[in-house]
N, C-alpha and C positions, 0 to 999 in steps of 0.2 A: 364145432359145427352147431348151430342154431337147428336144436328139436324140434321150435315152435314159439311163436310171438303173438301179442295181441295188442289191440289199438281201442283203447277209451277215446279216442279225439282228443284228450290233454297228454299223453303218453302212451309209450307204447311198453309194453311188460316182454321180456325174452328169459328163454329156458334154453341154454344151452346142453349138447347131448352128455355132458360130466352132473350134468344136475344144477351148475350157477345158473343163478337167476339175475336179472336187474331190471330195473326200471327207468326208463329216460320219459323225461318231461317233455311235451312239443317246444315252450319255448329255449328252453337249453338245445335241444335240438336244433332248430331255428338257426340258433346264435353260434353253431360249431357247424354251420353250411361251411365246406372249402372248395364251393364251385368259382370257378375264376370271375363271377359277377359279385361274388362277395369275399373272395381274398386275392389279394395279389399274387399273381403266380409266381415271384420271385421269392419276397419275403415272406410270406403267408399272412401279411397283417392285413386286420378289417379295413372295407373299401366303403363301410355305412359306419351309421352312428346307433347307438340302441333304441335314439327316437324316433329312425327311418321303419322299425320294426312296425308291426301290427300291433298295438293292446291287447289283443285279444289273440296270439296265436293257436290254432288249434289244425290239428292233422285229419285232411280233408283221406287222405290215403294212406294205407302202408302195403307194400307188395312185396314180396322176397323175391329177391333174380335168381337165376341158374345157378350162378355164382356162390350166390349166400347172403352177397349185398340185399341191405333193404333201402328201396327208394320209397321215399317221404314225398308227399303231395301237401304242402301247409295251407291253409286259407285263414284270411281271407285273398290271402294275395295272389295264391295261385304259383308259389315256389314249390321247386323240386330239391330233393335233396338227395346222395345218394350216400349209406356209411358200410364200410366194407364191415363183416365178423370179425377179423382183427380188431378193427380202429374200434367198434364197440365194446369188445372184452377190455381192452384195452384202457377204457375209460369209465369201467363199470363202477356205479355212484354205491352200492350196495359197503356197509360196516366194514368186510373182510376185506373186501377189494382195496377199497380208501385205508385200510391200516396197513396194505402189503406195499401199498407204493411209498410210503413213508420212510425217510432214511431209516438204514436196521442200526441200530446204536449199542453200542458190547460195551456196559457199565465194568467198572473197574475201580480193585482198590490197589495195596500196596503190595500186593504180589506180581501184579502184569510185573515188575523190574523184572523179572528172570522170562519174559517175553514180549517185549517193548514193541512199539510199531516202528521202527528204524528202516531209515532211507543212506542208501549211499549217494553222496551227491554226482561222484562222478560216472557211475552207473543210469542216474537218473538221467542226466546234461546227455546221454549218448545211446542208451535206451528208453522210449516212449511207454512201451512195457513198463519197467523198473520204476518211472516216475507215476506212472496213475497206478502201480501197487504200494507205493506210498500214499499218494493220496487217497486212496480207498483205505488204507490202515488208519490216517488219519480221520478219515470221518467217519469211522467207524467208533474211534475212542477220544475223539477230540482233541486228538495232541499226537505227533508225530518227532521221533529227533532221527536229522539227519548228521551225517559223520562227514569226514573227508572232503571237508570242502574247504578252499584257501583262506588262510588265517591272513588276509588283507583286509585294509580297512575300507566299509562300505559293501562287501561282499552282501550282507544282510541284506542290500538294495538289489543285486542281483537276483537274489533267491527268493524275494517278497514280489517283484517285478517278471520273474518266471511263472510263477506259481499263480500270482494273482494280478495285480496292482495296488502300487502302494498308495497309499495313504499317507497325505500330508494334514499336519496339526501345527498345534505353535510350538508342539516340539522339532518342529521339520519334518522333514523326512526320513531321518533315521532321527535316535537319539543316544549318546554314550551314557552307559550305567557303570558307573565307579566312582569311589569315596573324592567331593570334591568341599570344601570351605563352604559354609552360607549355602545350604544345598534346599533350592525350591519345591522337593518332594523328597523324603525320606528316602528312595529307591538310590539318592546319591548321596548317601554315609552306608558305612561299615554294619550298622545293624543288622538284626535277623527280620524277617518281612512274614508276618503272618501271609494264609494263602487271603488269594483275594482276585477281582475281576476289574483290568486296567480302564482307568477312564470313564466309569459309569457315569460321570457328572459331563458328557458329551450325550448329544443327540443327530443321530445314533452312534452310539457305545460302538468302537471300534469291534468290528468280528474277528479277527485273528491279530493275534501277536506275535512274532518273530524274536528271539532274542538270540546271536550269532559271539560263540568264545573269540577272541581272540587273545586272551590272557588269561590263568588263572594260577599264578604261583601263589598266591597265599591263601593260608591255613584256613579252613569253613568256605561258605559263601555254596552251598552243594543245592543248587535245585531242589523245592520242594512242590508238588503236583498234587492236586485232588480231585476226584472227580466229583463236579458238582450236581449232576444228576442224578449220580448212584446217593452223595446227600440227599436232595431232596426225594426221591424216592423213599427212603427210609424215613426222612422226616412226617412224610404222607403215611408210611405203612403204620408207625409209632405213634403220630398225633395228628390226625385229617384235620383238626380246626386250627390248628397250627397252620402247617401246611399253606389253609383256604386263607386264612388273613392274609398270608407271605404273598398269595398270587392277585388279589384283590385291593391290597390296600400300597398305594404307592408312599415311597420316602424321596426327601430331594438328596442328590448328593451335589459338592461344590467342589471345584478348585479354584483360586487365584494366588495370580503371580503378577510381576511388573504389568508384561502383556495381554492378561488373557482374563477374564473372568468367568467362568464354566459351569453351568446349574441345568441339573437338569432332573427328571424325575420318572423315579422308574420303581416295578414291584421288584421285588429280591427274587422273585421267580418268576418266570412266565411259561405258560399254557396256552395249549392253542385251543380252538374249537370241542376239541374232543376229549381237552381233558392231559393230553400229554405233555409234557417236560420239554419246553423248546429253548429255554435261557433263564440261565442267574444273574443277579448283578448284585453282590458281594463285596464290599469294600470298605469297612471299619474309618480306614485313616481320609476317607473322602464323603463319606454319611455325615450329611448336614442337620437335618432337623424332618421332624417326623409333621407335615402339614397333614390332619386330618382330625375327625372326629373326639371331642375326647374320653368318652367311653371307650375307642377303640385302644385309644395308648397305649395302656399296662397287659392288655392282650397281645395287642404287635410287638409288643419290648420280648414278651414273657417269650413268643415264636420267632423272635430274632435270636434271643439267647439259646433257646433247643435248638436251632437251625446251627448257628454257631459249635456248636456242642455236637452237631453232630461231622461240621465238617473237620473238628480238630480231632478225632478219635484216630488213635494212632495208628491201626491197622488199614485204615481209608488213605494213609498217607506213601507217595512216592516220593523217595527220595534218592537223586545221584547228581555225581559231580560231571560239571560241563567240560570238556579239556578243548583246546584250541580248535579249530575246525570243525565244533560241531554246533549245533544251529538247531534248540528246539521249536518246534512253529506248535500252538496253541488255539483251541476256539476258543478267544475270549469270553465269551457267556455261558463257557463250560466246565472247561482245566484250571482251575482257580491255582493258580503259582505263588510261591512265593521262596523267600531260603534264609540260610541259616547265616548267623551272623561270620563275620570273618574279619580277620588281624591285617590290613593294609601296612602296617609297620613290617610284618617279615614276608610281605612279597604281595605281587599286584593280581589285580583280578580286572578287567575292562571285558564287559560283553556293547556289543553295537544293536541296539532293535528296530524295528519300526512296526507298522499297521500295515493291516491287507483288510479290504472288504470281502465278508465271507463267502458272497456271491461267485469274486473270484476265482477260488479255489473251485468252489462248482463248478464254474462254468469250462475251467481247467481241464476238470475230470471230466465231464461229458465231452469236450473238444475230444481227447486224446480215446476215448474209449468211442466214438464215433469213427476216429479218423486211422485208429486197428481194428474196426470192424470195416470198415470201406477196405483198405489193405488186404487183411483177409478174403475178403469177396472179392479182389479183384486177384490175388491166386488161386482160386476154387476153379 
C-alpha cells in the first residue's frame, strides 16, 4: 500500500507503507503509458515513435484513486496515465529493487558434484514441472546435465529444439565430437581440452552448448566444468586492476577452416551497468592477437595469465564422466568445459552437440512457469 507520494513536475517520489521508496521520472512514465492509444491491446507493443513524444514532458497532475492507482495528467499534451501499486513496485528504479530482479546466480566450484542440477529427460518430455525445475537449476549455476534420454543419433536436436532453438553455424546444426584424421579444431583428436568458452571468435558467441553421450567406451575423455564467474569474482576480490583491464580492454579471437573465416572481438569478461559478472569469453586455442594500446599489453598478458590461474585451481574444477544418454547443456559465457584426454585405440567415445540462443532457454522458462501459473489459477 502506498503511505504517500509526491510530484516535482519531472517525477513523482512514493513511500510505500513497508518504508520502500522510489522515484519515477515523468518521461519514463510517459513512455510505460499501456493505455490502448499507446499500446496495442493485443501485443502490448508501442503504437508511437519516441519522436511523437513531447521534449519536454512534465506531470501537469498526480491524484491517487480509491484503488491506490495513481493517474498521471502529462503536459504539455494533455495525456492521462493510470499505474496500478503493483505495476509500480513492480518496476521500482531504486539499487535494491534493480539487484533483486536480476537473475540469483549460485557460484560454484568442485563440490556441487555430490549436488549437480540434474534433469531427467523423460520426466521432463511428460512433466512441465520437472522441465522448468531444471531449467531454473540450470540458470541458476549455468550448467545443467540431463540423464535418460535416447542414445539416438541427433537426439541433441531434439533437446536444443525443446529447450530453446537451435542454432545453425558452419558446423550445422549439430556437430559430432570424436577422434577423426586432419581434424579442423582440436575438439576432434584424442587430447585433453583445457576448460574454455565455445566460439568466441563468432558474433554473438553462441549462449548455450549442448553436448549429448552416445558412446563413451574408452578409457578418459570425463567432462571437465568451471565456473567462470565464481573465477572472475575471485580474480576481482584478489586483483581489481586485473580484473578492470579483463572487462575493458577487448582481444580478437579467430577461427578458419576450408569454409568459414570467424574474427571477432570481445573483453574476456563482461559487466553490465552496475558492475556485475554477466559473461566470459575464455579460449586459449582460438585467441588471436591482442589489438590495442601498447602500454596496455604486459598489463593485459600479466591479467590474462592470473585470470588463467585462477580458472585452473583444482578445487574450482568439476569433473565426471558422460555415459550414453546423458546430455550436459552449458551457458556458454559461463561453464567454461573442457576434458581429459582419452585412448580411442581401447574403445570409442562420440558425443553429438549443437548451439541454443540463451534467450531461449529464458524465454522457455517464463513460458512454462507462466503457463503452471495460468493452470493453477484456473483450479483455485
Amino acid at each position: 500500500m502506498i503511505a504517500n507520494f509526491t510530484s516535482t513536475g519531472y517525477s513523482i517520489a512514493i513511500t510505500w507503507a513497508d518504508k520502500v521508496a522510489a522515484v519515477f521520472p515523468a518521461i519514463w512514465l510517459r513512455d510505460n503509458c499501456r493505455c490502448a492509444a499507446c499500446r496495442h491491446p493485443g501485443n502490448g507493443q508501442r503504437l508511437y515513435e519516441i519522436t511523437d513524444l513531447p521534449e519536454d514532458v512534465r506531470i501537469a497532475e498526480a491524484v491517487q484513486l480509491g484503488d491506490g492507482a495513481i493517474r498521471i495528467t502529462f503536459a504539455p499534451e494533455n495525456h492521462v496515465s493510470t499505474f496500478s501499486e503493483s505495476w509500480l513496485a513492480e518496476h521500482n528504479l531504486a539499487a535494491n529493487a534493480r539487484k533483486a530482479r536480476k537473475p540469483q546466480r549460485s557460484l560454484w566450484n568442485g563440490s556441487i558434484g555430490n549436488a549437480m542440477p540434474v534433469g531427467d529427460w523423460r520426466q521432463m518430455v511428460a512433466d512441465p514441472a520437472a522441465e522448468l525445475a531444471f531449467l531454473d537449476a540450470y540458470h541458476a549455476h549455468g550448467f545443467g546435465l540431463i540423464k535418460h534420454s535416447p542414445t539416438q543419433s541427433e537426439t541433441v536436436l531434439a533437446i536444443g529444439n525443446r529447450l530453446g532453438f537451435v542454432r545453425v553455424t558452419n558446423y550445422g546444426a549439430y556437430f559430432d565430437v570424436m577422434s577423426v584424421p586432419n581434424p579442423t579444431n582440436l575438439a576432434y583428436t584424442p587430447i585433453g581440452l583445457g576448460v574454455h568458452s565455445d566460439n568466441p571468435y563468432r558474433d554473438p558467441t553462441p549462449g548455450v552448448q549442448l553436448l549429448h553421450c552416445l558412446l563413451s567406451d574408452a578409457p578418459g575423455g570425463d567432462t571437465l566444468l568451471v565456473d567462470g564467474f565464481r573465477a572472475a569474482s575471485l580474480l576481482r576480490a584478489e586483483d581489481p586492476a586485473a580484473f578492470d583491464l579483463l572487462t575493458r580492454i577487448p582481444v580478437n579471437f579467430k577461427f578458419r577452416s576450408n569454409d568459414a573465416e570467424l574474427v571477432a572481438r570481445q573483453t574476456m569478461i563482461s559487466v553490465d551497468e552496475d558492475g556485475d559478472i554477466v559473461g566470459v569469453h575464455f579460449n586459449n586455442r582460438s585467441l588471436d592477437w591482442l589489438d590495442a594500446p601498447a602500454e596496455v599489453i604486459e598489463p593485459w598478458f600479466a591479467a590474462y595469465r592470473k585470470y588463467a590461474e585462477v580458472l585452473h585451481r583444482p578445487e574450482g574444477e568439476l569433473i565426471f564422466r558422460l555415459e550414453p544418454g546423458d546430455c550436459v547443456v552449458m551457458q556458454n559465457d559461463r561453464a567454461l568445459h573442457g576434458r581429459t584426454a582419452f585412448d580411442p585405440s581401447r574403445g570409442r567415445r562420440h558425443l553429438q552437440g549443437c548451439y541454443v540462443d540463451k534467450d531461449g532457454l529464458e524465454s522457455r522458462a517464463r513460458v512454462l512457469r507462466r503457463n503452471l501459473a495460468e493452470k493453477k489459477g484456473a483450479a483455485a
